[in-house]
C-alpha positions in Angstrom: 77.2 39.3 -134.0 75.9 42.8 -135.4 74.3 45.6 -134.2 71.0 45.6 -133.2 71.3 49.1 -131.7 73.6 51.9 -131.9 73.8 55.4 -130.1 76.2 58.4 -131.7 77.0 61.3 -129.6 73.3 61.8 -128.3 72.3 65.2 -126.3 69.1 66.0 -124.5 68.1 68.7 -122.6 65.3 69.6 -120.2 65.2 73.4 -120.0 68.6 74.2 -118.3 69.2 70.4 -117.3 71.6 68.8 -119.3 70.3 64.8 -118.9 72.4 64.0 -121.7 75.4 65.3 -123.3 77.9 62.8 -125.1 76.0 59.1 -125.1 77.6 56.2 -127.1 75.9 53.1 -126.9 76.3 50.1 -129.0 74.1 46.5 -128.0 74.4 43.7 -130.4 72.3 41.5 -131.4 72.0 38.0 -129.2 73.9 39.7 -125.9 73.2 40.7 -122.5 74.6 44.5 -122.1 74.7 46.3 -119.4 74.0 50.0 -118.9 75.4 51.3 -115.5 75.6 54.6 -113.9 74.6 56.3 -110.6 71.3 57.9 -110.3 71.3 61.0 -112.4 73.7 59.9 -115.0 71.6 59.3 -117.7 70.3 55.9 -118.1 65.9 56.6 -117.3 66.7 60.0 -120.0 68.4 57.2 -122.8 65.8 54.6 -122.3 63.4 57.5 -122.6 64.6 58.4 -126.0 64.7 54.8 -127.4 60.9 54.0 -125.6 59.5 57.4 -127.9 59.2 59.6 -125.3 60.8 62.7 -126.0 63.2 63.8 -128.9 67.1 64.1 -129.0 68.4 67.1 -129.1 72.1 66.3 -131.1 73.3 62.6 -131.9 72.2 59.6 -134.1 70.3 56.7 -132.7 70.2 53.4 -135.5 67.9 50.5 -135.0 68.9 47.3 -137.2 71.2 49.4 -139.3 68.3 52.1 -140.0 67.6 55.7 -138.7 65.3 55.7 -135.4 63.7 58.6 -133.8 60.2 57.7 -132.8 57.8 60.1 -132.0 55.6 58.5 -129.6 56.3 54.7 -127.5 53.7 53.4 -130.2 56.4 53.6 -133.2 59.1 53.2 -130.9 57.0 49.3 -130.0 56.2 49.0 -133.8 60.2 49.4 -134.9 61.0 46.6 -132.2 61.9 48.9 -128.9 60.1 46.5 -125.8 60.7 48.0 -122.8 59.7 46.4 -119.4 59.9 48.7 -116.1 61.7 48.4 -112.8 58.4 47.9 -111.1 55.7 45.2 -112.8 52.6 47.9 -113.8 49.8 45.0 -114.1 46.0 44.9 -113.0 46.2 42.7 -109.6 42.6 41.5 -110.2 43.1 40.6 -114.1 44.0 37.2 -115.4 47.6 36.4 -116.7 46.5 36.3 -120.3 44.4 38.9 -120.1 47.6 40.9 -118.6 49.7 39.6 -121.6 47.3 40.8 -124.5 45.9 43.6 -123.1 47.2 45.9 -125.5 45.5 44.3 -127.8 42.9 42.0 -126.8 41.8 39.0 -129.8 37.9 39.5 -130.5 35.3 37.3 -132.3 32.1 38.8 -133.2 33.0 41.8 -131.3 33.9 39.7 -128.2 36.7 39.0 -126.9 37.9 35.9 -127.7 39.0 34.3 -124.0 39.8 31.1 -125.3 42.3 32.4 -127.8 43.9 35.2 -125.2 44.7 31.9 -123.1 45.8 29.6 -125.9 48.3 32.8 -126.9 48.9 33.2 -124.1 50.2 30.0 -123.0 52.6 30.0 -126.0 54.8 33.1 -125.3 54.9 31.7 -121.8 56.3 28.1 -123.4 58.8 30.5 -125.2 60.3 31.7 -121.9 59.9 28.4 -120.5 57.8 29.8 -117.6 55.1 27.6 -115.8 52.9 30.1 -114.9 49.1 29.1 -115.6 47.0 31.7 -118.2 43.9 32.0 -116.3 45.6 32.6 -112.6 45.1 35.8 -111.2 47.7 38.6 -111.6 47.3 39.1 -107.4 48.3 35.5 -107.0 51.6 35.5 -108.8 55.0 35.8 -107.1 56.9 39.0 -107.5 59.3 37.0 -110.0 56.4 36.1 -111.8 54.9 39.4 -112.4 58.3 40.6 -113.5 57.9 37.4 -116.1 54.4 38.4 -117.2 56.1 41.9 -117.8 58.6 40.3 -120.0 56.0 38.5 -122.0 53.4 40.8 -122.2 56.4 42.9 -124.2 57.9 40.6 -126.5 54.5 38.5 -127.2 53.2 39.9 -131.2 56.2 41.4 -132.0 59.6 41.5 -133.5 61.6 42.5 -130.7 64.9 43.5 -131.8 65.8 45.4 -128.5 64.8 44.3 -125.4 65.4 46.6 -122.5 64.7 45.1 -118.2 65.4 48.4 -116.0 66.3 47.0 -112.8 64.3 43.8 -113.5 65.6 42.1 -110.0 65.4 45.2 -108.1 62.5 44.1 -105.3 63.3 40.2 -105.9 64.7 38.0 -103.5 68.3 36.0 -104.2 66.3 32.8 -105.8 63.6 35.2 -107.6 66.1 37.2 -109.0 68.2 34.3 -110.7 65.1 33.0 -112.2 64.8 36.5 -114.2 68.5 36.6 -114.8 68.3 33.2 -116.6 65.2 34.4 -118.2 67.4 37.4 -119.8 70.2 34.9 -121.1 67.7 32.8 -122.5 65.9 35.0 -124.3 69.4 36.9 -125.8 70.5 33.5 -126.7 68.2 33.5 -129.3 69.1 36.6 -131.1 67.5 39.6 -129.6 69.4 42.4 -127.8 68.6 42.8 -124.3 69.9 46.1 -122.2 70.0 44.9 -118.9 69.8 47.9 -116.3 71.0 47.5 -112.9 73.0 48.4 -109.7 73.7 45.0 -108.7 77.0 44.3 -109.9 77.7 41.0 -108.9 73.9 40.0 -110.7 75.8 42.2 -113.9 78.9 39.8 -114.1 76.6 36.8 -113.6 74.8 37.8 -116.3 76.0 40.4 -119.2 78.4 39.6 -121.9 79.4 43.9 -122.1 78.7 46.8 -120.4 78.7 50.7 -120.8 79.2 53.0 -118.2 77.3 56.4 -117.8 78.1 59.5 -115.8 76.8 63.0 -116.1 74.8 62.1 -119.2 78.7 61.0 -121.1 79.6 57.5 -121.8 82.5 57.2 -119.7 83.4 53.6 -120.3 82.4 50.6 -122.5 83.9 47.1 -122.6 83.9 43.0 -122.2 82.8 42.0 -118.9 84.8 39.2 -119.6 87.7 41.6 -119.1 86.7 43.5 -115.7 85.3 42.7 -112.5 82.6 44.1 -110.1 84.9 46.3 -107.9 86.5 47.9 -111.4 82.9 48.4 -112.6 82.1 50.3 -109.2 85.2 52.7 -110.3 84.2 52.8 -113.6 80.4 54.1 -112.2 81.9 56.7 -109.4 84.9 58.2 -111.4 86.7 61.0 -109.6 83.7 61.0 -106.9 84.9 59.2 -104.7 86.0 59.9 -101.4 88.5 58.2 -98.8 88.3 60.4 -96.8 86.6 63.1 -95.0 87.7 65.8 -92.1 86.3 64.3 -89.0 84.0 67.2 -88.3 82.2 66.2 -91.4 82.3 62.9 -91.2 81.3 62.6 -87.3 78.3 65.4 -86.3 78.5 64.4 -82.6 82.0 62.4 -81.1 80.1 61.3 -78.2 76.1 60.4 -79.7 74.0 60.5 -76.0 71.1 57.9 -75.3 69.5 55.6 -77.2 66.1 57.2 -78.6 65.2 54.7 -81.0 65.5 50.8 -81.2 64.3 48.5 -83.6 64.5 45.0 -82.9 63.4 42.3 -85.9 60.9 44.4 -87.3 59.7 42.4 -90.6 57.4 44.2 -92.9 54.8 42.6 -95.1 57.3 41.9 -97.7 60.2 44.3 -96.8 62.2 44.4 -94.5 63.2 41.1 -93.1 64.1 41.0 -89.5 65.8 44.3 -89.4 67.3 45.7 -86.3 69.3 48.9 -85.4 69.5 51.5 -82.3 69.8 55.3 -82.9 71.6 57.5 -80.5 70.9 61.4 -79.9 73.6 63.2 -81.9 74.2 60.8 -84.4 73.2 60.4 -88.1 73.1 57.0 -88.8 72.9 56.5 -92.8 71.2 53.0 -94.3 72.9 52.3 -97.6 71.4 49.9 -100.1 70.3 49.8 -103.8 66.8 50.6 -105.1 64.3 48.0 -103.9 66.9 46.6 -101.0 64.1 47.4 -98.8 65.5 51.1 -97.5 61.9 52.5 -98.0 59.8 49.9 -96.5 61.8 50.0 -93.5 61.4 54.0 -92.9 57.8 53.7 -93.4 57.1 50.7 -90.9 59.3 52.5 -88.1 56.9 55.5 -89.2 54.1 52.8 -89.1 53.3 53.9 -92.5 53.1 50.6 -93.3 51.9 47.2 -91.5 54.0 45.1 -90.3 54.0 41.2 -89.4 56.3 41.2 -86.5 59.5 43.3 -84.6 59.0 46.0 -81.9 59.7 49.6 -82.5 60.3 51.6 -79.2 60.5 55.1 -79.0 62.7 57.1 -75.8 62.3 60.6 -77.1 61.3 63.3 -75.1 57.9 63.0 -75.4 58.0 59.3 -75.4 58.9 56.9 -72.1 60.4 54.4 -74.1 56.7 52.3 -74.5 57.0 49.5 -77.6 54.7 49.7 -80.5 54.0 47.9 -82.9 50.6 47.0 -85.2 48.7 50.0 -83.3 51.4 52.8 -84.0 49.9 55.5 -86.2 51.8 58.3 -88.1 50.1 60.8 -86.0 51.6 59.1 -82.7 54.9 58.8 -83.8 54.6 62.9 -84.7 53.5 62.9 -80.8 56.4 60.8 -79.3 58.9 63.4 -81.3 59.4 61.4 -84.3 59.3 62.8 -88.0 59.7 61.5 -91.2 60.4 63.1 -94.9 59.3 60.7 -97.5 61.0 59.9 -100.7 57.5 60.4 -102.7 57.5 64.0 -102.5 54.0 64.4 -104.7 52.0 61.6 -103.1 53.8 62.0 -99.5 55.6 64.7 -98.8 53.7 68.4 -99.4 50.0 68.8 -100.0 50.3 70.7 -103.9 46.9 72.6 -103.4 48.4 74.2 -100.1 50.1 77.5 -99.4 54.1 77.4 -98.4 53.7 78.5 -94.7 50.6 75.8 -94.6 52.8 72.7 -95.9 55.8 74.0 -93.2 53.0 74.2 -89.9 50.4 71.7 -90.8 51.3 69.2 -87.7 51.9 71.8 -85.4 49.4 75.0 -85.3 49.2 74.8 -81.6 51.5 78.2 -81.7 49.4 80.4 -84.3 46.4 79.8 -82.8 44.9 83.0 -80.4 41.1 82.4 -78.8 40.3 79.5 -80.5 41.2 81.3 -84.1 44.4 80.6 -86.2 46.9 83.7 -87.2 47.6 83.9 -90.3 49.9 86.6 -89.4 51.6 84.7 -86.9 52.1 81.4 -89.1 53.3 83.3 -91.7 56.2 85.0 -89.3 57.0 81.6 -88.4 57.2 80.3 -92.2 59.5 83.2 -93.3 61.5 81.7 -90.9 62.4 78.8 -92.1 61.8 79.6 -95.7 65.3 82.0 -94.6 66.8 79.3 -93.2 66.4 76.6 -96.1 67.0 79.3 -98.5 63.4 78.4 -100.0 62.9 79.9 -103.1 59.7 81.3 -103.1 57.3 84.4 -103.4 56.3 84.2 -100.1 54.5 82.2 -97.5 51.1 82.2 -98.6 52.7 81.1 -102.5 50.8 77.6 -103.6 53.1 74.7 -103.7 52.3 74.1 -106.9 54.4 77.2 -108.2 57.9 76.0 -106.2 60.5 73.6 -108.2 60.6 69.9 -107.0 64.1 70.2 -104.9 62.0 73.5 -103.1 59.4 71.4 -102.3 61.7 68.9 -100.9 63.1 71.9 -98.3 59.0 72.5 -97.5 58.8 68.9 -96.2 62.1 69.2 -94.3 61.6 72.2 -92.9 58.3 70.8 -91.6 60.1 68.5 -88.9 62.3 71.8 -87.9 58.8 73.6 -87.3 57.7 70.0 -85.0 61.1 70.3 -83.4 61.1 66.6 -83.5 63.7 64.8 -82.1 63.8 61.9 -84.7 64.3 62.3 -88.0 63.9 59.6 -90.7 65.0 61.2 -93.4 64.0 59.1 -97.1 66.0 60.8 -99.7 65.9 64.5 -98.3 68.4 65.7 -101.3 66.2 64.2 -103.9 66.2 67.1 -107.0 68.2 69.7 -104.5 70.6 72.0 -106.6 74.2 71.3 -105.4 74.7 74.7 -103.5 71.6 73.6 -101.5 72.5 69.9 -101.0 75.5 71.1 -99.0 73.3 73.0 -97.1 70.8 70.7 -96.0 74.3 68.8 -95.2 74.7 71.3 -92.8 71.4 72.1 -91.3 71.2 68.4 -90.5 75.1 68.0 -88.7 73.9 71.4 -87.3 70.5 69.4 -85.6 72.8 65.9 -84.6 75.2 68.5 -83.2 72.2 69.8 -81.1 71.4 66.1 -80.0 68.2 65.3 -82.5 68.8 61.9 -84.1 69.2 61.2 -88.0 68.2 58.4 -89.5 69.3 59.0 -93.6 68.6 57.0 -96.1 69.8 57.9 -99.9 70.1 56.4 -102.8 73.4 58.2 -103.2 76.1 56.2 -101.9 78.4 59.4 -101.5 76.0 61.0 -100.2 75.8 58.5 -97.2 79.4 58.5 -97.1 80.2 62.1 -96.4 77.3 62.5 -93.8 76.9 59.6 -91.4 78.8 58.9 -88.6 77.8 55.1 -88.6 76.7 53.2 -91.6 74.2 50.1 -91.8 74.0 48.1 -95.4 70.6 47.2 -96.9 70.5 44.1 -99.1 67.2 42.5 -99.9 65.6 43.3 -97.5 68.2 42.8 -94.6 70.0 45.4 -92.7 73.7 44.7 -91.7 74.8 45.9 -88.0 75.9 49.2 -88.2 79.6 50.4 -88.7 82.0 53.2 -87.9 81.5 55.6 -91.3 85.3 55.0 -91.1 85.2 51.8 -92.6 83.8 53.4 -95.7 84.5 54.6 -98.6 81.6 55.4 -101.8 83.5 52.4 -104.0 83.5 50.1 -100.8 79.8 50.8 -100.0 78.7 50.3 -103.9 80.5 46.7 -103.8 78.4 45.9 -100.6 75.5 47.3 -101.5 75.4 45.0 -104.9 76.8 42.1 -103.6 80.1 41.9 -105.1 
């Protein structure tokens, strides 16, 4: 076979962030390759580079034996670069043709010409061998579906040389995700190259042919998957990371958790998570391991009743709480009342209000101290900000500085240290080192064995499987959507957690 696509010692930087700094990459024509790392090894900045994003900075990138450096995801389409995304972006209310050519839309006289979107439709459909009908509605589909209509609206009018699916089975159920998988062999079988990205390496051997290994923006390791298996894959991906152990005051926060604050019992979301239960003790930091879509997220934001859910019982035996069930009428604002806080993963949409000052963004859910006759201090709030800004070594100019002038992994601190200032005694904790500096990771490591050690309850939840080694005393698995019974953190190591995580 030759190659379709070829990467040579590509660099890329993003101010003082080195995303890339040795990449070698080499996808042939009519094969399934994987590209694997961790989060934060490269793989969204390489993609970026081959979808026309953003220039290299060093390194050659060739496309069908010629030169390729688009400027803009229009010439990178044009040369034969289709990408389709980890999560299907389509319009729920338009049509399945319609979502297929909306990039460019047939006319007649001006119009558009429904009939032929439809009839076009139906044959790039036939050419995946998907029975999906042209004129249902985008809302009605099944979540494999949409991931189909993805991959059709990006190979249908084109000569797709490279094909890349990031994640493509990432929020898919076991049945779901083998229809994709097949859909990917199918369509390499007839000559085009398709990149497969994903952390679910028993769904990689299934499905690639060879695979190349990212970490810290190098190529660390290419090869046959003919020739390895998952568990070497899961070394190839950590490296030197990994741990086997860990002293016991790092590993354990509290040896003897207290009472039971929180209990979940078969709590199944609207589509995630399935039937999941779990208890959390006082003292304890209970981590939920799992790959991205397994369902982590949905299952923070029901207990935070965030989201709806369709059945389970969440009950609550905090301090401020008598242990009452809730369910469908739980609110946000009464969790925050029963002592319950949570940090979310979407830091922009979620997790700080951007138009508001630092000490605001730290207080906002608990001004009862500041205020004096009715009237908020200013002064007062501020004293109390400082604090914490001090604690979380914050970097900002001050308290009353707008969010919008703090980096992202500052921002991050601002919504942590907003459950310090609540003095809650739950904390769900969605990615809370998400684009923290090293120095400060370790110290929000601390802070938090610092709180279990105090008797508040952690639950964490990362996408860094290291991560939720080194800080949990016990340890659940998340796999699509269902959450294994907790274990000892013990019984873990970062290459052990990967394998269970992904199924191999």
């Amino acid at each position: 076979m030759s190659d379709a696509l070829v990467v040579r010692g590509v660099a890329k930087s993003f101010g003082a962030t080195r995303a890339l700094v040795d990449a070698h990459l080499v996808v042939r024509a009519g094969e399934v390759h994987a590209l694997l790392g961790e989060n934060g090894a490269g793989k969204s900045t390489l993609l970026g580079l081959l979808a026309g994003l953003f220039g290299r900075d060093a390194g050659e990138i060739e496309l069908d034996g010629r030169r390729f450096a688009p400027n803009r995801p229009a010439a990178a389409r044009a040369a034969g670069i289709a990408m389709v995304p980890q999560e299907p972006t389509l319009a729920a209310h338009l049509t399945v043709a319609e979502s297929i050519l909306l990039a460019e839309l047939p006319t007649r006289f001006g119009l558009v010409s429904r009939a032929e979107c439809a009839r076009r439709a139906r044959v790039v459909l036939a050419s995946l061998g998907a029975e999906i009908r042209a004129d249902a509605r985008v809302a009605s589909l099944s979540q494999a579906d949409k991931q189909i209509v993805s991959v059709a609206r990006a190979i249908e009018g084109g000569d797709v040389k490279v094909l890349v699916l990031d994640e493509p089975t990432s929020s898919l159920a076991a049945a779901e995700s083998d229809r994709v998988l097949a859909l990917a062999r199918s369509i390499a079988e007839r000559g085009t190259a398709v990149i497969l990205v994903s952390h679910h390496l028993g769904e990689v051997v299934r499905t690639a042919a060879r695979f190349t290994v990212l970490r810290n923006g190098s190529t660390v390791s290419a090869g046959e998957i003919a020739e390895t298996t998952a568990a070497e894959l899961a070394e190839h991906i950590i490296g030197e990371k990994v741990r086997t152990t860990e002293p016991a005051e790092v590993r354990a926060p509290s040896a003897a958790p207290g009472e039971v604050v929180l209990t979940v019992r078969a709590l199944t979301g609207i589509r995630l998570p399935r039937g999941a239960s779990l208890e959390l003790r006082r003292g304890e930091i209970l981590g939920i391991a799992g790959l991205v879509g397994s369902g982590r997220t949905e299952l923070v934001r029901a207990i935070f009743a965030l989201d709806r859910v369709r059945s389970g019982e969440v009950r609550v035996a905090t301090r401020a709480s008598t242990g009452a069930a809730s369910g469908r009428a739980a609110t946000p604002w009464r969790r925050l009342a029963e002592g319950v806080g949570m940090v979310s993963e979407d830091r922009k949409g979620e997790g700080v209000l951007q138009a508001m000052s630092v000490a605001d963004n730290l207080t906002i859910t608990e001004l009862g101290p500041f205020e004096r006759l009715g009237l908020l201090s200013s002064r007062a709030q501020a004293a109390a900000a400082e604090g914490l800004i001090e604690r979380l070594s914050i970097r900002t100019s001050g308290p009353h500085a707008r969010m919008t002038q703090l980096s992202g992994g500052n921002q991050q601190k601002v919504a942590l240290g907003r459950l310090l200032h609540h003095d809650v005694d739950v904390l769900l904790l969605d990615e809370p080192t998400r684009g923290i500096d090293p120095g400060s990771r370790e110290q929000i490591y601390g802070i938090v064995r610092g709180l279990a050690r105090s008797g508040k309850a952690v639950l964490w939840i990362s996408s860094q499987l290291d991560e939720i080694a080194r800080v949990s005393s016990r340890i659940a698995i998340m796999r699509r959507g269902e959450l294994s019974p907790p274990q000892d953190a013990g019984a873990f190591d970062e290459g052990a957690l990967l394998r269970a995580a992904g199924g191999a």
